[in-house]
C-alpha atoms as a printed R data frame, in Angstrom:
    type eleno elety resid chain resno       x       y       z
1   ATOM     1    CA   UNK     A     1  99.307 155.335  70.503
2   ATOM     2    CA   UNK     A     2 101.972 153.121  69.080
3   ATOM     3    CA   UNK     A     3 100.637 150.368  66.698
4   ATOM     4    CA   UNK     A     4 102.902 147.336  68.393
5   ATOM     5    CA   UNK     A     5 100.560 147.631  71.415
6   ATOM     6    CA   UNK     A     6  97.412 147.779  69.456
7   ATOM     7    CA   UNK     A     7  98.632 144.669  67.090
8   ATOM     8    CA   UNK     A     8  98.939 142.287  70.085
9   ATOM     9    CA   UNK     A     9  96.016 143.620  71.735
10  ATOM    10    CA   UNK     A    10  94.247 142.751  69.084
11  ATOM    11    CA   UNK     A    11  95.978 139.340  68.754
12  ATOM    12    CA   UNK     A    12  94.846 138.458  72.191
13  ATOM    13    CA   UNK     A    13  91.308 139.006  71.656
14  ATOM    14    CA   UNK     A    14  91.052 137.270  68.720
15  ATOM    15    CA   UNK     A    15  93.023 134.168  70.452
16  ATOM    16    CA   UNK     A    16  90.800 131.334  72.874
17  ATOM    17    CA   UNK     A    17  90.173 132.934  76.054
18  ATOM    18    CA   UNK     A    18  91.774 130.165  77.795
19  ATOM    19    CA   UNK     A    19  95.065 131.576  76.050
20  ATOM    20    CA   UNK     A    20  95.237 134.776  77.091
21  ATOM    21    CA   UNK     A    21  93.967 134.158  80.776
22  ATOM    22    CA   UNK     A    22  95.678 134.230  83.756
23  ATOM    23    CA   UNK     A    23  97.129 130.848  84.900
24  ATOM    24    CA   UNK     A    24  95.136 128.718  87.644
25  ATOM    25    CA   UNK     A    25  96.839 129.089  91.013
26  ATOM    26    CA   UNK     A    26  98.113 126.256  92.029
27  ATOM    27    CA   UNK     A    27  95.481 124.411  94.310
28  ATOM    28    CA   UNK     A    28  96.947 123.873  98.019
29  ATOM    29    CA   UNK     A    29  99.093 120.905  99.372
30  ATOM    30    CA   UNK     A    30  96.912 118.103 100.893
31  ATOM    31    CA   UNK     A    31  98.490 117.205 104.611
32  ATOM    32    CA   UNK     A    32  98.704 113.692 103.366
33  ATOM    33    CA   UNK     A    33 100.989 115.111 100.734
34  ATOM    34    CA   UNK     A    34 103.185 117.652 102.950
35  ATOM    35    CA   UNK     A    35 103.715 115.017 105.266
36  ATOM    36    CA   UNK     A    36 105.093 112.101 102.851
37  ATOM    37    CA   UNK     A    37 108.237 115.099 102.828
38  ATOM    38    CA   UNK     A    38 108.758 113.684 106.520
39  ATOM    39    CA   UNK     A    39 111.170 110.757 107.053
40  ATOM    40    CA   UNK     A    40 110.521 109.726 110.696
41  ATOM    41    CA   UNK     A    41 113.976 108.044 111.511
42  ATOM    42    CA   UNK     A    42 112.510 105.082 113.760
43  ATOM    43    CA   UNK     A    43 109.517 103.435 114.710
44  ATOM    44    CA   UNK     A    44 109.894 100.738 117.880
45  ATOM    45    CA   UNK     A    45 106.295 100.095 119.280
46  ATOM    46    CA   UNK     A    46 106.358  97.234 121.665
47  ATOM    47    CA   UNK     A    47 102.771  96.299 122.778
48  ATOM    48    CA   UNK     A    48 101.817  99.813 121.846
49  ATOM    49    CA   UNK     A    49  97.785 100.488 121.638
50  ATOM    50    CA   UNK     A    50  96.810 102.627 118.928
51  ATOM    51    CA   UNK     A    51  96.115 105.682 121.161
52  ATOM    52    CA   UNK     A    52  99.981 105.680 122.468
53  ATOM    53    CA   UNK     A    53 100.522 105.252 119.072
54  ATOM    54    CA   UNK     A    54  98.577 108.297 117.475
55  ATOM    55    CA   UNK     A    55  99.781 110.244 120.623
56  ATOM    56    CA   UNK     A    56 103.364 109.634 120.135
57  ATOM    57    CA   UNK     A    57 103.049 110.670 116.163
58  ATOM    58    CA   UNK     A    58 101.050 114.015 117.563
59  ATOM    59    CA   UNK     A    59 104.199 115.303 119.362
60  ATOM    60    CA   UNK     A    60 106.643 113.677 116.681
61  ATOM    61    CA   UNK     A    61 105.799 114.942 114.056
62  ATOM    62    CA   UNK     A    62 106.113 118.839 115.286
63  ATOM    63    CA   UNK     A    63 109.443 118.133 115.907
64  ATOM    64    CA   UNK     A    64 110.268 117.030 112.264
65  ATOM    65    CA   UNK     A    65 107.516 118.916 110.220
66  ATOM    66    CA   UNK     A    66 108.743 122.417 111.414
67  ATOM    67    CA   UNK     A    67 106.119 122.599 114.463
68  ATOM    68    CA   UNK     A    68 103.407 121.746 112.465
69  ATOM    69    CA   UNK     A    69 100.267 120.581 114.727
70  ATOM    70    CA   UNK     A    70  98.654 117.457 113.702
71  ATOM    71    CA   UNK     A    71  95.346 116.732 115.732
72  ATOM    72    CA   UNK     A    72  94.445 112.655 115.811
73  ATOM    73    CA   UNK     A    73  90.723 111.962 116.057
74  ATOM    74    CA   UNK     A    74  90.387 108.502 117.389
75  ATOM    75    CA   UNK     A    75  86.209 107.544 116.042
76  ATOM    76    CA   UNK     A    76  85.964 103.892 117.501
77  ATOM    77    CA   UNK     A    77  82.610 103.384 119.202
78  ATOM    78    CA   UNK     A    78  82.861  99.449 119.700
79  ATOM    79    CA   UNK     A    79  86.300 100.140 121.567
80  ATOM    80    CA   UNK     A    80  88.005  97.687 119.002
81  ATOM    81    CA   UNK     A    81  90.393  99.536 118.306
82  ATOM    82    CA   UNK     A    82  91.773 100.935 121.802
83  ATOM    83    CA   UNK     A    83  92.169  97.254 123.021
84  ATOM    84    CA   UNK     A    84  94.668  96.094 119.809
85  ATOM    85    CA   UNK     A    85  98.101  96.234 121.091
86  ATOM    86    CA   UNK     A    86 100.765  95.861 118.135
87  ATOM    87    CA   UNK     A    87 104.482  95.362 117.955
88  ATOM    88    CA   UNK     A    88 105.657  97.289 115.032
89  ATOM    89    CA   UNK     A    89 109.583  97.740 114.304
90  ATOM    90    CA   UNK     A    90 110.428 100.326 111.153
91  ATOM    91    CA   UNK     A    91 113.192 102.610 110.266
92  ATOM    92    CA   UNK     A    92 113.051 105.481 107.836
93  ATOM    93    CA   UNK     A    93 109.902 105.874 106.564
94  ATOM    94    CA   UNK     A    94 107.430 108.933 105.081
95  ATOM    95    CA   UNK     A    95 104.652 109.848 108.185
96  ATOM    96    CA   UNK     A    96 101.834 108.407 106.142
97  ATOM    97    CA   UNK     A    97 103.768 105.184 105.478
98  ATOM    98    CA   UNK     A    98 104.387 104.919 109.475
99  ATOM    99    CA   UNK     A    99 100.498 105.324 110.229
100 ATOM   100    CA   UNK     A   100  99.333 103.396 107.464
101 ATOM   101    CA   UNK     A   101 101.524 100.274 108.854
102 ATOM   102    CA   UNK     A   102 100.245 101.287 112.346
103 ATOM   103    CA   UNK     A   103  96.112 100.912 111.006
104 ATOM   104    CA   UNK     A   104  96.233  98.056 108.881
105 ATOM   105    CA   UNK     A   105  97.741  96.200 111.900
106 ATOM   106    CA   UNK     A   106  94.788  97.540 113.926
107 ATOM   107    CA   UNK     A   107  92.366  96.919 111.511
108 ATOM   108    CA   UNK     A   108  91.852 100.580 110.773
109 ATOM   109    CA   UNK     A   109  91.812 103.654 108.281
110 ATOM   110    CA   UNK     A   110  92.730 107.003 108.062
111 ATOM   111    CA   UNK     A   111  90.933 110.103 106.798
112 ATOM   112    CA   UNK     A   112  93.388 113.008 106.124
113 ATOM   113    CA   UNK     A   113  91.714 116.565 106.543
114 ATOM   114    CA   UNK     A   114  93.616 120.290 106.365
115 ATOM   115    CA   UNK     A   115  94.976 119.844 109.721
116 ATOM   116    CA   UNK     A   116  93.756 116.564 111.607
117 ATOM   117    CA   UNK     A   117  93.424 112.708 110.715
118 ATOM   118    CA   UNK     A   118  90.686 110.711 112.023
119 ATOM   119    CA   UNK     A   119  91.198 107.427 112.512
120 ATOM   120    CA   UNK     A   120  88.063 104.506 112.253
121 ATOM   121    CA   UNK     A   121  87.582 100.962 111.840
122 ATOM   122    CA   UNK     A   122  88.093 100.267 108.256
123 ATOM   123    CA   UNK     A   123  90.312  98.643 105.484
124 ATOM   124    CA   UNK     A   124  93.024 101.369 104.441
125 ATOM   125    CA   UNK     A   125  92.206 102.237 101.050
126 ATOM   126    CA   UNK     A   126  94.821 102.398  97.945
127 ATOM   127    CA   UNK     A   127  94.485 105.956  96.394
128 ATOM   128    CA   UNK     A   128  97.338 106.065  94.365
129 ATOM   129    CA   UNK     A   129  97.424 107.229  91.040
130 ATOM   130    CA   UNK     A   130  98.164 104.874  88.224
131 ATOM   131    CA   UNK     A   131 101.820 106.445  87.868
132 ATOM   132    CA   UNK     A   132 102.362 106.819  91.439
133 ATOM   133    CA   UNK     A   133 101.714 103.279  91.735
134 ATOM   134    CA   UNK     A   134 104.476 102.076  88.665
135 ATOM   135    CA   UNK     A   135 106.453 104.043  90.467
136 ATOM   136    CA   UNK     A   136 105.918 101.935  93.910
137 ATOM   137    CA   UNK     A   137 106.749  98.906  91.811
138 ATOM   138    CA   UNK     A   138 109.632  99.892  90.395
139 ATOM   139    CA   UNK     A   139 111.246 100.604  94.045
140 ATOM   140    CA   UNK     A   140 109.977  97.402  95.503
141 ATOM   141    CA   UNK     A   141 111.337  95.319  92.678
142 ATOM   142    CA   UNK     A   142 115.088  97.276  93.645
143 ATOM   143    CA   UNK     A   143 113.926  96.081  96.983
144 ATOM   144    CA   UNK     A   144 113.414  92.615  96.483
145 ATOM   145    CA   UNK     A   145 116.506  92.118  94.068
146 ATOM   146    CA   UNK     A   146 118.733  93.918  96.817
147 ATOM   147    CA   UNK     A   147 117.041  90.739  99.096
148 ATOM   148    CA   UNK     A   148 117.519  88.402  97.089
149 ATOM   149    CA   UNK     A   149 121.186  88.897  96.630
150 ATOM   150    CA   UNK     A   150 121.745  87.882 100.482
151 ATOM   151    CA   UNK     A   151 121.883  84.316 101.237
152 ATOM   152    CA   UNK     A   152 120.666  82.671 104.543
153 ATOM   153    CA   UNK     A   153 123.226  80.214 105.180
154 ATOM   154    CA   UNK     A   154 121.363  78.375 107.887
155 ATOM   155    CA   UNK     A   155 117.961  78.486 109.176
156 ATOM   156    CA   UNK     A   156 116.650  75.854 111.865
157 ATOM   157    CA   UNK     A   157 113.381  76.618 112.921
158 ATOM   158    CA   UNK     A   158 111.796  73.765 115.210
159 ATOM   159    CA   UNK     A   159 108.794  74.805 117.048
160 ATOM   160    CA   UNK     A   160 109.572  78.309 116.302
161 ATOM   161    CA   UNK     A   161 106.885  81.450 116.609
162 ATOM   162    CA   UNK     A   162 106.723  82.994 113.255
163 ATOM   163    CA   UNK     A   163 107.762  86.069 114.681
164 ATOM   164    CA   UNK     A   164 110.615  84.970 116.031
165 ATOM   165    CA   UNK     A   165 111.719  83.215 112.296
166 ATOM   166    CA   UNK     A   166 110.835  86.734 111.043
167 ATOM   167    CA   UNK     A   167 113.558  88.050 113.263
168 ATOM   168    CA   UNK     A   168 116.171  85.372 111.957
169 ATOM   169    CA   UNK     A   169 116.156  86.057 108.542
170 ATOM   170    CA   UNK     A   170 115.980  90.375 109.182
171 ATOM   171    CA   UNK     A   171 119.353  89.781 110.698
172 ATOM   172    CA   UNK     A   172 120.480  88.092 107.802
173 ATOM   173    CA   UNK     A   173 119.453  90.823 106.103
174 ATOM   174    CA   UNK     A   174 120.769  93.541 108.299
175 ATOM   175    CA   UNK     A   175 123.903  92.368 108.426
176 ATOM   176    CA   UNK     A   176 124.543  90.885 105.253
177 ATOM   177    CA   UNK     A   177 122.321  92.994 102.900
178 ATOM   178    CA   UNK     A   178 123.717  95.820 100.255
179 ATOM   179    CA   UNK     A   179 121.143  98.826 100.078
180 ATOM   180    CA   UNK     A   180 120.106 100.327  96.889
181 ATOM   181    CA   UNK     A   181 121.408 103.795  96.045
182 ATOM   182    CA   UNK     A   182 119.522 106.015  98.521
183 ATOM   183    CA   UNK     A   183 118.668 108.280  94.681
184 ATOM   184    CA   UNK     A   184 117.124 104.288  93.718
185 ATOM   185    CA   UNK     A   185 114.981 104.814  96.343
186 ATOM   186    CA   UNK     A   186 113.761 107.892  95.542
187 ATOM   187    CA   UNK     A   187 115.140 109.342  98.989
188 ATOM   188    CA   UNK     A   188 116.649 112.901  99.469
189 ATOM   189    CA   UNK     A   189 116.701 112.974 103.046
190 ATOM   190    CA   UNK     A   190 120.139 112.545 104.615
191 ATOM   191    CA   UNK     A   191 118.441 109.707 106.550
192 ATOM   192    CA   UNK     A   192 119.203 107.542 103.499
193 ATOM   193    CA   UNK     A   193 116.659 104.678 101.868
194 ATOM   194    CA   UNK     A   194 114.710 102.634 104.264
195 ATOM   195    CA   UNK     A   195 116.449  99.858 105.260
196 ATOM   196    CA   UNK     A   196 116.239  96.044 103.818
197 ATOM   197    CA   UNK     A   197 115.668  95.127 107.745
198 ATOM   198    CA   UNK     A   198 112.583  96.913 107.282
199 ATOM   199    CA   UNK     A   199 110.185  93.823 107.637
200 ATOM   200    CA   UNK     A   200 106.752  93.525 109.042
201 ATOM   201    CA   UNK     A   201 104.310  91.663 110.093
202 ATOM   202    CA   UNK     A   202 100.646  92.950 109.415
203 ATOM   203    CA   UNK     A   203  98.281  90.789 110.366
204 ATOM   204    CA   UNK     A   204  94.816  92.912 111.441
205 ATOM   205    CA   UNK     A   205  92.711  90.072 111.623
206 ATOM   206    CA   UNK     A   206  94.866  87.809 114.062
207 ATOM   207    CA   UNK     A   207  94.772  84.968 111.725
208 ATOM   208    CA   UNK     A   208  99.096  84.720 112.165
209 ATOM   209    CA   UNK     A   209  98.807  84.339 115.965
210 ATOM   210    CA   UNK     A   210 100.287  81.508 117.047
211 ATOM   211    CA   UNK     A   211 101.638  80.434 114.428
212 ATOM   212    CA   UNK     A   212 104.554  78.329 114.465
213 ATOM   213    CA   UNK     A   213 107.114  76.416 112.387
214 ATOM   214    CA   UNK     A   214 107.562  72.665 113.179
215 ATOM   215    CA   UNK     A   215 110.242  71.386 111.573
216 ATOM   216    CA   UNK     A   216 112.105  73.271 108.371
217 ATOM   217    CA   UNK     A   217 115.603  73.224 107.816
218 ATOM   218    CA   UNK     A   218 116.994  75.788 105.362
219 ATOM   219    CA   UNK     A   219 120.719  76.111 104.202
220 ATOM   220    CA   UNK     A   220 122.380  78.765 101.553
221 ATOM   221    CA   UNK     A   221 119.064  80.086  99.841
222 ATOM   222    CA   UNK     A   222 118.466  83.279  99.155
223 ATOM   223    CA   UNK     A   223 116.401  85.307 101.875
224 ATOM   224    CA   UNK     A   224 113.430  86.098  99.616
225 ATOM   225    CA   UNK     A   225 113.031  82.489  99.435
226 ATOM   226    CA   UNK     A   226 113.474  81.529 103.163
227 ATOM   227    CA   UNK     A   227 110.872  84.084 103.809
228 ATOM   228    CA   UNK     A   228 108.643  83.140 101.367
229 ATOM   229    CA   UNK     A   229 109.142  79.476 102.543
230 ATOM   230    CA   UNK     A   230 108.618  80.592 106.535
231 ATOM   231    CA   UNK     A   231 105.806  82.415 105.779
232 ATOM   232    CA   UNK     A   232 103.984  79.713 103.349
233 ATOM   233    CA   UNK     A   233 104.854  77.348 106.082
234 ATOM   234    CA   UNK     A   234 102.600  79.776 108.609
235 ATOM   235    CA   UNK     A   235  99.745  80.495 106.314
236 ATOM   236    CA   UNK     A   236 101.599  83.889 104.994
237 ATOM   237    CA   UNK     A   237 102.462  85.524 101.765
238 ATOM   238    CA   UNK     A   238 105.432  88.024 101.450
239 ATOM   239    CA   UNK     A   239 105.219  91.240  99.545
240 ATOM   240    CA   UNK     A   240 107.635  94.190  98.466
241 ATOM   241    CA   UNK     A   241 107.046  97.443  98.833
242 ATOM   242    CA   UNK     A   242 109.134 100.579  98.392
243 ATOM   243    CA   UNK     A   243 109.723 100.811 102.274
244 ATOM   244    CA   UNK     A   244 109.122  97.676 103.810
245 ATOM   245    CA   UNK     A   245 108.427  93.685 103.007
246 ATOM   246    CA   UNK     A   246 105.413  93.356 104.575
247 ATOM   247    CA   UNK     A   247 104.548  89.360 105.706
248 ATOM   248    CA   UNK     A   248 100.413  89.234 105.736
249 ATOM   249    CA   UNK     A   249  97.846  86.366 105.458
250 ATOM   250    CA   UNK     A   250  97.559  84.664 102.232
């Protein structure tokens, strides 16, 4: 038998086992994780209760996941949830991003499995990584400095819903804003980066309803601070994320 063989043979026994075994497959993708691949191109829910909702994302995402079947499993024994109805405006965003939007509004969570997602009462939990979440950051700071570079020139808002004040300054944005290098964003898709128009109102608890501004007058400011200032006025906070400013209850 030729020594060569016999030499690393021997070299491989003598090594940690951990060296010469066979690599780990890889462990499977999570659905969570296969779906954050799929940019659904709009989301327009008008008084939409969170069944319509979950059955309009069960033949959606088919369509854009290569046929995949998603089963929703709606767990809400109280009813709360079936009676919420939401108004929830969104362009270009990952599946998961489009639900979890959806459930905080209603006051739920989500609970991925191998092929279904149950839905419950709940507060949506944060399990990002610690990298995955400097990562988030980093694209809602390019997010908020793309903002912050349009300027409202006039805002009069005199008795005027908070939604409705929203509204004003995302058509600033819209028409005036730049958007960051779809790359920036971290988007491949040839839908491009979610847009800067992208801004919602989550408020599960209801404690935003009603809400109103009196009397503010705002002229050339930048629109991170006109929100910021319509939302303080209202009992809000604004925050950036990587694919929407969300306006929520301070």
């Amino acid at each position: 038998m030729p020594l060569r063989p016999l030499l690393v043979a021997a070299a491989c026994l003598a090594m940690a086992p951990a060296a010469c075994a066979e690599p780990a497959p890889a462990e499977p993708e999570g659905l969570e994780a296969a779906l954050e691949r799929v940019t659904l191109p709009s989301l327009n829910f008008e008084g939409t209760t969170l069944p319509e909702a979950l059955a309009y994302f069960h033949l959606r995402i088919p369509e854009l996941a290569g046929k995949r079947i998603v089963d929703f499993d709606l767990v809400d024994p109280q009813g709360t949830l079936k009676a919420r109805r939401l108004t929830l405006r969104a362009r270009c965003l990952p599946i998961p991003v489009a639900l979890r939007y959806f459930c905080i509004s209603c006051g739920a969570t989500a609970r991925y499995h191998d092929r279904s997602i149950t839905i419950e009462p709940g507060v949506f939990p944060d399990t990002r990584t610690d990298e995955r979440k400097k990562a988030d950051a980093a694209l809602a700071q390019l997010r908020e400095d793309a903002m912050k570079k349009v300027v409202v020139v006039s805002f009069l808002g005199e008795d005027l819903p908070l939604a409705e004040a929203v509204d004003h300054i995302r058509q600033y944005v819209t028409i005036r804003g730049v958007q960051p290098p779809a790359t920036d964003m971290g988007i491949r898709e040839p839908l491009g980066p979610p847009p800067l128009s992208n801004i919602l109102i989550l408020d599960p608890a209801g404690k935003l309803a009603g809400k109103r501004i009196a009397n503010l007058h705002l002229k050339s400011v930048p629109a991170t601070l006109a929100l910021e200032t319509i939302a303080l006025a209202c009992g809000a906070r604004v925050r950036f994320e990587p694919f929407a400013t969300i306006v929520e209850p301070l």
